[in-house]
N, C-alpha and C positions, 0 to 999 in steps of 0.2 A: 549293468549293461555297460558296456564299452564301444565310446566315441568310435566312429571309424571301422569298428567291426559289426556291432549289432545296429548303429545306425549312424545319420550323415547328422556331424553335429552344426548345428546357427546357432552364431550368439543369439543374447536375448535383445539387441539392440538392434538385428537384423545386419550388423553392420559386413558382414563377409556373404552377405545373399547372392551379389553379384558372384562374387570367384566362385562359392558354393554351387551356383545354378550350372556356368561352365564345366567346373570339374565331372559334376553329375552326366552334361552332355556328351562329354568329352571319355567316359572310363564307363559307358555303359555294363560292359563284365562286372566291372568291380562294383559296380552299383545294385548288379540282380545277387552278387555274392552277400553282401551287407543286408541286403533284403533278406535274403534266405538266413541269413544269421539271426535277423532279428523277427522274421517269423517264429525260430525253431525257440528261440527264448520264450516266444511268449505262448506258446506252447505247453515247453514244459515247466512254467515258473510262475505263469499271470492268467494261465486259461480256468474254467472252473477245473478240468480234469487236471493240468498241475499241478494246480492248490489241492486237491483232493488228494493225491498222491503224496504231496509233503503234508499232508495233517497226519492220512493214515501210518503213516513214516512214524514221524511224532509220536503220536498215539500209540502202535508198536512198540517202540522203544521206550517210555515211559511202563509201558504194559510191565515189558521186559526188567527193568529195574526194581518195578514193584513186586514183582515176583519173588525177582535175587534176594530184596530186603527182606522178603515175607518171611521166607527160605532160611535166609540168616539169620532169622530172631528166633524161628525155629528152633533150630539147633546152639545157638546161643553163641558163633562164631558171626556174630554180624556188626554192623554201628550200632555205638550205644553211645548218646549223647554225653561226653565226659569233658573234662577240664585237658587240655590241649596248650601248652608253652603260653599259660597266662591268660588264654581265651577260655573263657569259661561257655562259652555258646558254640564251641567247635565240636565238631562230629571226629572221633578219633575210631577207628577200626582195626579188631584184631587177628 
């Protein structure tokens, strides 16, 4: 999230509440804009159905590589854990 865009930042000592509270009076526009930013965020990034979207993401593309790898060993053009410029724990592919 970003100060000023998704929302109205206060220190943690309170010490700018004052001019904070003003400026919020004072720039109502910009105040329902930052609202609306920081709604749409948490939407699509903090609601159950955002999180849900980025796991199934995840999970897709995880699907997706197990596949490729599957695929690859298949045919026998895939990683094969090999010795790699002195890393012997390195994954090299040909």
């Amino acid at each position: 999230m970003v100060p000023g865009f998704h929302y109205i930042a206060i220190e943690k000592d309170l010490g700018n509440l004052t001019e904070v509270t003003m400026w919020v009076r004072d720039h109502p526009a910009e105040v329902q804009k930052i609202g609306a930013n920081g709604r749409r965020f948490y939407r699509e990034h903090l609601s159950e159905h955002g999180l849900a979207e980025k796991v199934k993401l995840w999970l897709d593309t995880m699907a997706g590589y197990q596949a490729r790898a599957a695929a690859s060993n298949a045919t026998g053009t895939g990683c094969e854990r090999q010795a790699s410029k002195g890393e012997p724990s390195a994954f090299g592919c040909r």
